[in-house]
C-alpha positions in Angstrom: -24.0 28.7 -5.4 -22.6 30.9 -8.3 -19.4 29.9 -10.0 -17.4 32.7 -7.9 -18.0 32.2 -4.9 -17.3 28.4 -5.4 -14.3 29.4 -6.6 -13.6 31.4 -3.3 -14.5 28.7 -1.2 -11.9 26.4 -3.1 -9.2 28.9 -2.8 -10.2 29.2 1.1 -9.9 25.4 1.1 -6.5 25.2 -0.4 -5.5 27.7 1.9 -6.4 25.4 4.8 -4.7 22.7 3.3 -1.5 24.5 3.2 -1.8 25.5 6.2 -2.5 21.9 7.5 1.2 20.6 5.7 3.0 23.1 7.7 1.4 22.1 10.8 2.4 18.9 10.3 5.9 19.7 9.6 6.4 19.8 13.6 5.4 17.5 16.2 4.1 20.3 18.5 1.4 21.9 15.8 0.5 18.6 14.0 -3.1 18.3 16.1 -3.9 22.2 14.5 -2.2 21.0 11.4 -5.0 18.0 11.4 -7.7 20.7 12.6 -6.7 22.8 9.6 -6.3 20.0 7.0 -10.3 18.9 8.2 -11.6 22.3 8.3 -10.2 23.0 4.4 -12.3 19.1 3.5 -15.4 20.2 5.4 -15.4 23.2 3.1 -14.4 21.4 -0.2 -17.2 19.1 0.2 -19.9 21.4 1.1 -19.1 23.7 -1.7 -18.8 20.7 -4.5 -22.7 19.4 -2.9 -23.6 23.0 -3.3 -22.5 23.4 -7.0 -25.6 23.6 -9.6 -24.6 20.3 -11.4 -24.9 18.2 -8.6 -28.3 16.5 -8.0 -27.9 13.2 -6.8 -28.5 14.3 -3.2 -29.5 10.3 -1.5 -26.7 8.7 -3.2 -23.9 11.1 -2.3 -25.2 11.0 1.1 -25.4 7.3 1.3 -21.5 7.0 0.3 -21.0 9.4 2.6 -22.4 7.4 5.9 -20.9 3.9 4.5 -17.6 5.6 3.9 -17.9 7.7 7.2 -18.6 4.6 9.3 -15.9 2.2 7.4 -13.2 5.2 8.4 -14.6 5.1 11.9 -14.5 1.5 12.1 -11.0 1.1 11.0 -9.7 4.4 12.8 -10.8 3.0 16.0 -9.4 -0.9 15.3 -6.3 -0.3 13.9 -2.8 -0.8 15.7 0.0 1.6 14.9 1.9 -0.8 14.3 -0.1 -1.5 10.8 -0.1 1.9 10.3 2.6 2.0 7.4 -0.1 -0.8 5.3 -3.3 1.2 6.1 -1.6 3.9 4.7 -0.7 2.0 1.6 -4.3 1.1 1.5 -5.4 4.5 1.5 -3.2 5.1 -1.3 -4.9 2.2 -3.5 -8.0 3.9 -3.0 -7.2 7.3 -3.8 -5.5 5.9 -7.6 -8.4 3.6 -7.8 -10.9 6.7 -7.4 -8.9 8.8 -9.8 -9.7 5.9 -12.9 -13.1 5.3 -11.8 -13.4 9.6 -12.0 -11.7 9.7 -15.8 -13.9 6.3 -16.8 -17.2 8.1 -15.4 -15.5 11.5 -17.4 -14.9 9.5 -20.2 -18.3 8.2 -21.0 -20.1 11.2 -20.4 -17.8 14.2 -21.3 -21.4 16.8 -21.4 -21.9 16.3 -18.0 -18.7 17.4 -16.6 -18.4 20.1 -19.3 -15.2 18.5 -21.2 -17.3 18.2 -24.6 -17.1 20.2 -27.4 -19.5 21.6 -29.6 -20.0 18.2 -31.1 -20.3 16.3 -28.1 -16.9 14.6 -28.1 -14.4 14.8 -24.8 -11.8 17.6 -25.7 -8.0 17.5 -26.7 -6.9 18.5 -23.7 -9.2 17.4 -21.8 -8.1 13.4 -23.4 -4.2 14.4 -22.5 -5.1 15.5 -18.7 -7.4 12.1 -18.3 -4.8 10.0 -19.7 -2.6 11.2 -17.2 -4.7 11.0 -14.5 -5.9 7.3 -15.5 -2.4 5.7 -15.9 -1.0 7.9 -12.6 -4.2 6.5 -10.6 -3.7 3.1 -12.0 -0.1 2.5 -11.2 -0.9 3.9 -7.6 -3.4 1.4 -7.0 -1.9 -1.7 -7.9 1.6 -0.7 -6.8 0.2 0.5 -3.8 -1.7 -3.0 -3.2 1.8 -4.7 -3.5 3.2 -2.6 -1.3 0.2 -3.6 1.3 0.7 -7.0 0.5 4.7 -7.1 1.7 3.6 -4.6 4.8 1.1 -7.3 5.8 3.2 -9.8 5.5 0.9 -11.3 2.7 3.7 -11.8 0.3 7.4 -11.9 0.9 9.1 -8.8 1.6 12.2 -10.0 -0.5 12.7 -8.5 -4.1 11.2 -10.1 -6.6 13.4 -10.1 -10.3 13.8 -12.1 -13.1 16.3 -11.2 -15.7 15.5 -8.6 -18.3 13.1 -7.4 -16.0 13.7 -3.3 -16.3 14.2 -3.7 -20.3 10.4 -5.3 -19.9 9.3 -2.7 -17.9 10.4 0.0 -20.4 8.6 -1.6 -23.2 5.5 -1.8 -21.1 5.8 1.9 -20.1 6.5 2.5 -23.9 3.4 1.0 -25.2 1.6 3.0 -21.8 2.7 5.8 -23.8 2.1 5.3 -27.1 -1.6 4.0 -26.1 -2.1 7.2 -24.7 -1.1 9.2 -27.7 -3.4 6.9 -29.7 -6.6 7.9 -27.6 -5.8 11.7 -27.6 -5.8 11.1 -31.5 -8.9 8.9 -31.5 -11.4 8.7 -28.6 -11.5 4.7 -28.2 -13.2 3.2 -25.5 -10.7 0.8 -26.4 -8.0 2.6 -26.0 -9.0 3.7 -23.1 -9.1 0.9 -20.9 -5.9 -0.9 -22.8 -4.3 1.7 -21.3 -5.4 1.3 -17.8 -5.4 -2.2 -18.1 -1.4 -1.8 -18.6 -1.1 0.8 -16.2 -2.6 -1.4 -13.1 -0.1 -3.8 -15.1 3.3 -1.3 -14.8 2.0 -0.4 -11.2 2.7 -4.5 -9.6 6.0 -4.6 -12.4 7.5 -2.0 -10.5 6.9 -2.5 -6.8 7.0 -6.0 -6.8 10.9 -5.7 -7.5 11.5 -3.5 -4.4 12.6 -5.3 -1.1 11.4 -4.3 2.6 14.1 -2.1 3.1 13.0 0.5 1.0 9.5 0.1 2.1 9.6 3.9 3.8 10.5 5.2 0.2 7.9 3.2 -1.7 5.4 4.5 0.7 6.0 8.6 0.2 6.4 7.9 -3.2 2.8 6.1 -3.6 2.0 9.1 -1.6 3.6 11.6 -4.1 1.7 9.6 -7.0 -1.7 9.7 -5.7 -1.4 13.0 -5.3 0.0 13.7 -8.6 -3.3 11.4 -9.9 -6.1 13.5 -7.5 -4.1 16.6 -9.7 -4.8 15.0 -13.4 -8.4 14.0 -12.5 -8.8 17.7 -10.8 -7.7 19.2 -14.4 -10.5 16.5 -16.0 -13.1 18.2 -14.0 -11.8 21.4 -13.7 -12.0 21.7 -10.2 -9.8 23.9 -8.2 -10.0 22.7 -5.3 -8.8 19.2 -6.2 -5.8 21.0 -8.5 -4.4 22.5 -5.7 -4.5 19.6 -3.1 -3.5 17.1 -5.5 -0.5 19.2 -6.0 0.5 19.7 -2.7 0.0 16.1 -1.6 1.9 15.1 -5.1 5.3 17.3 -4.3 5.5 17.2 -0.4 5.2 13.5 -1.1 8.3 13.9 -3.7 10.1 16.0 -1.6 9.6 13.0 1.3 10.8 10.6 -0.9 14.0 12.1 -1.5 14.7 12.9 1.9 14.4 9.2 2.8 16.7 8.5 0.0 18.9 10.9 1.4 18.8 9.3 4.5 19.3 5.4 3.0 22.1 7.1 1.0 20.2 5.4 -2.1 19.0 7.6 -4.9 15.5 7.6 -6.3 16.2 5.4 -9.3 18.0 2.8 -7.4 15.3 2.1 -5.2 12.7 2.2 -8.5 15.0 -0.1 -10.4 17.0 -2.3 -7.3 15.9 -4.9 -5.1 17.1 -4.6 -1.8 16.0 -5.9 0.8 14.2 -9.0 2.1 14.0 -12.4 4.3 17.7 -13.6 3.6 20.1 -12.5 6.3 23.4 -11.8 4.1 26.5 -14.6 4.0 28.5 -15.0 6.4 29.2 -17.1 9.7 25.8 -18.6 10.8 24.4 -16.4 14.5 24.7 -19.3 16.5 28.2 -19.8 15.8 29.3 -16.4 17.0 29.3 -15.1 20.3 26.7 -13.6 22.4 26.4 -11.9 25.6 22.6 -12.3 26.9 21.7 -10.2 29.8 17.7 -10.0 31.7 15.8 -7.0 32.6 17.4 -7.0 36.2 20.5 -6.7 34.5 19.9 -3.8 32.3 18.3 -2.0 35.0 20.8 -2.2 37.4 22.9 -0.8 34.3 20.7 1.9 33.2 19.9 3.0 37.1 23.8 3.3 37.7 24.5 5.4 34.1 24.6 9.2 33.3 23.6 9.3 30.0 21.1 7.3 28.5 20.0 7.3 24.7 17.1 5.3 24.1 16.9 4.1 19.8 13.2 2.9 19.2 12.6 0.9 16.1 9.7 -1.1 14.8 10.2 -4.4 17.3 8.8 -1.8 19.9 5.9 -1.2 17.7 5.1 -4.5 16.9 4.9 -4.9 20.8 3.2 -1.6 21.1 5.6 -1.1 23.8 6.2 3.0 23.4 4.1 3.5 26.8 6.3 0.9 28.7 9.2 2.6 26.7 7.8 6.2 28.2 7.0 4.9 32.0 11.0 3.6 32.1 12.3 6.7 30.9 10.5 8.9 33.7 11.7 6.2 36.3 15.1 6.6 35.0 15.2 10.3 34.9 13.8 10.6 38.5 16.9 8.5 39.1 18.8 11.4 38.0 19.9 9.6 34.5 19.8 12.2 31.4 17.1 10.6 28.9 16.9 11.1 25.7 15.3 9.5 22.2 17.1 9.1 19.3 14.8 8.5 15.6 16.3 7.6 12.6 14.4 8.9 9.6 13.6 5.8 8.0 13.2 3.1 11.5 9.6 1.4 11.2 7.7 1.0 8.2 6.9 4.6 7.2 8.6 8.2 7.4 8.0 9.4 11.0 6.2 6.0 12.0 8.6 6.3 15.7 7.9 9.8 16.3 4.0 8.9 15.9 4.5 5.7 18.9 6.6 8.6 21.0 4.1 11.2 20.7 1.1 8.5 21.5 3.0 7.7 24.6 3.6 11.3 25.0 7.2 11.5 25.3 8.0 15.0 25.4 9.3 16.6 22.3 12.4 18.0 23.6 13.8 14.7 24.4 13.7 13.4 20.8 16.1 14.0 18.2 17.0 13.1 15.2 19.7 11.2 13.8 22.2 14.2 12.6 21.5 16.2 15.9 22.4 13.2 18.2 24.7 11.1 16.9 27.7 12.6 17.8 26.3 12.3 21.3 27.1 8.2 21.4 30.3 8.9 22.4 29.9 10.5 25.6 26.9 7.9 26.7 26.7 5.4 28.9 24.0 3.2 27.8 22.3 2.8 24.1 18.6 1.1 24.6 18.2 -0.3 21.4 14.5 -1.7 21.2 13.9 -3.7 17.6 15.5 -1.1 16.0 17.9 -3.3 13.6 19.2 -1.9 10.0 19.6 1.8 11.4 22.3 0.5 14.0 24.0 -2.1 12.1 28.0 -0.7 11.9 28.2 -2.6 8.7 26.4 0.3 6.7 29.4 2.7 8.0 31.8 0.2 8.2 32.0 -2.9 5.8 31.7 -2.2 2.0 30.7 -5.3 0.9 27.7 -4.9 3.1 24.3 -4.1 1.0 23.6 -1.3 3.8 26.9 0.1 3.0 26.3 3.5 3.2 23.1 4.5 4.8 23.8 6.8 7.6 23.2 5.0 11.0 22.6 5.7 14.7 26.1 5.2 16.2 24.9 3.1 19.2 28.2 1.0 19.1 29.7 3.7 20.5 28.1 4.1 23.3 30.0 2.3 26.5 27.5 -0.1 26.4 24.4 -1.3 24.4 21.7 -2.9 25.5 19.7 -4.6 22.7 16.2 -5.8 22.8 15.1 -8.2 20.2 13.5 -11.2 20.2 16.2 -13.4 18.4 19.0 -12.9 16.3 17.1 -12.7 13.1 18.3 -10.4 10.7 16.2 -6.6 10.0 14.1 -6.2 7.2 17.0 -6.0 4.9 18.0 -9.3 5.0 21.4 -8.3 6.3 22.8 -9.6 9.8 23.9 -7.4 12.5 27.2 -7.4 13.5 26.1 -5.2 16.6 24.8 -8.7 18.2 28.5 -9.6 18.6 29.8 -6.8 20.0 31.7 -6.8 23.3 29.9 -3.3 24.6 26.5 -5.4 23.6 24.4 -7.3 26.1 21.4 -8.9 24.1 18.3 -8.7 26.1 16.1 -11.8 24.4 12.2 -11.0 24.6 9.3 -9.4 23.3 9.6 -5.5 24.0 7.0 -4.8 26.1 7.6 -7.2 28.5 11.2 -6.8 28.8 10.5 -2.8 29.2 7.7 -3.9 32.5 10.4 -6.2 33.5 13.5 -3.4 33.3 10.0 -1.0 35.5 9.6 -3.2 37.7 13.1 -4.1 38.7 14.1 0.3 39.1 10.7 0.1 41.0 
């Protein structure tokens, strides 16, 4: 394949790859979006095997069938509700790639034609690898934290000691200053010292960051990898790679400050805070306040005899993989004649878009989900909130009580609604640590179960 055409079939590539973001801007083109986004790899791949430099023909094909079959494997076994670590995963692999690329770069500049005339890697070439290396390195370790707290592996609570962002400077001082070395002197040495302390900076600054930012910490390992695919691509001078690194790199920035937007937390807050974790906030213990506890014939009879119903999924239905239980109820109730609708909150579950995933698996028509600033002045003319496990996005305290570490971050106004009907399986605090004063509500009856079952029960009592 001469150098041109490659370079057509890259651009062709990149083209699809655009194509595919847009598509997955919208929940109604996000399968062509996917169709697009595999059609633009197919063609990346096939050009880079058809390139003149590439001879190792068994060995690429091998990785291809073990990697091909480990995707398989996984894509088939894997729960939605573990969707927000797999992603994280992915992440580690992609910064993990982009080092193992610069090393491989590194120790044989000639063959990816980075040498110069003597043989040694050139001066830019050292600048764009030493970006690459330390992006790809922080993205896989931070991104193995992040899986880590996901899995529930480690604790999801923040963990600081004092002096802790005056350590990470230094360490992201000497990052730099070992980078400057190897452009000035090409040091195996140097080299790996500074990917050593980049894997390093990547667990110093996750490992602060509580569960609640957890949807921010996974677009922004998803702007980095990007940004490290990008660095490697300028290493091997490949287009293709460029381009999508790029893309993935600022749509994953943009994310990021959309769900900061939407926590009412800025960028370097969540980078340099710690909120969220395992501790519910002070305050009077839950059993000492009261509670009204209602059963599924209860909330059915409720929902059956109510106009307006607004139903406020959040990661307790995904954890039950209740969304098609969720789905069947909703039909049931608008055959009663009840107005049904979905309200998503940008950052509820474990990843941006993680509810509008469950809903469109359980195929919930589009039109009857919204999100939070086009329904939430609709609480007040509702009859019935059906809140399913969806716990720091409700909680009044963020609009309501500044001393409250969700002050702030724009909620779903399901307390007021005439009445809400909560499904949880205690009255453990959310994610953030912080209690919700929603429990005690009069308007709130607290429906105490796993979410699937309780949705069958509230199915089979309308049946």
């Amino acid at each position: 394949m001469t150098a041109n055409f490659a370079a057509l079939a890259y651009v062709l590539a990149s083209v699809l790859f655009i194509m595919a973001l847009r598509g997955l801007s919208g929940p109604e083109t996000a399968r062509m979006g996917n169709v697009y986004g595999i059609a633009g790899m197919v063609i990346a791949i096939l050009t880079t095997l058809a390139t003149p430099g590439v001879v190792s023909y068994a060995e690429i094909l091998a990785a291809l069938v073990i990697g091909g079959a480990l995707g398989t494997f996984i894509a088939q076994r894997i729960e939605m509700a573990s969707m927000p670590q797999l992603v994280a995963a992915f992440h580690s692999l992609v910064g993990l790639a982009a080092v193992l690329v610069a090393a491989a770069a590194f120790y044989n500049p000639a063959a990816y034609g980075i040498a110069d005339a003597a043989g040694a890697l050139k001066f830019v070439s050292r600048i764009e690898m030493s970006l690459g290396t330390i992006i790809g390195a922080i993205t896989f370790s931070g991104s193995i934290v992040a899986f880590a707290k996901l899995q529930g592996l480690v604790s999801g609570n923040p963990v600081v000691f004092p002096g802790q962002h005056l350590a990470n400077l230094l360490l992201g001082l000497v990052i730099i200053a070992i980078a400057v070395a190897f452009c000035m002197d090409v040091d195996p040495r140097w080299f790996w010292a500074m990917a050593g302390l980049a894997f390093l900076m990547g667990f110093a600054i996750i490992i602060p960051i509580g569960g609640a930012d957890m949807p921010v910490v996974i677009s922004m390992l998803n702007s980095y990898s990007g940004w490290a695919a990008a660095g490697i691509g300028f290493t091997l001078e490949n287009t293709a790679l460029i381009v999508t690194g790029a893309l993935v790199g600022s749509s994953g920035a943009i994310l990021s400050y959309i769900m900061c937007k939407a926590m009412n937390r800025s960028f370097f807050s969540v980078i340099l805070g710690g909120f969220g974790g395992d501790t519910a906030a002070a305050g009077p213990a839950a059993g000492e306040k009261p509670v009204k506890a209602g059963a599924a014939e209860d909330a059915a009879f409720i929902m059956k005899n109510a106009g307006k119903v607004i139903i406020v999924p959040g990661y307790g239905m995904a954890v039950a993989q209740a969304q098609h239980a969720l789905r069947e109820l909703g039909d049931l109730l608008q055959a009663e004649g009840v107005e049904v609708s979905y309200a998503v909150h940008p950052v509820a579950g474990r990843m941006p878009g993680h509810m509008n995933v469950l809903l469109a698996e359980a195929s919930v028509p589009y039109d009857e989900v919204f999100e939070l600033d086009q329904i939430n002045s609709e609480f007040r003319t509702t009859d019935v909130a059906f809140v399913i496990g969806a716990n720091d996005v409700t909680n009044p305290a963020a609009r309501d009580d500044p001393q409250s570490p969700l002050y702030g971050m724009p909620i779903l106004d399901v307390d007021k609604a005439r009445t809400v009907l909560f499904v949880k399986r205690s009255l453990s605090p959310g994610y953030a640590g912080v209690d919700n004063e929603l429990f005690y509500r009069d308007n709130t009856m607290m429906l105490f179960a796993d979410a699937k079952k309780m949705c069958d029960d509230i199915v089979k009592a309308l049946g």
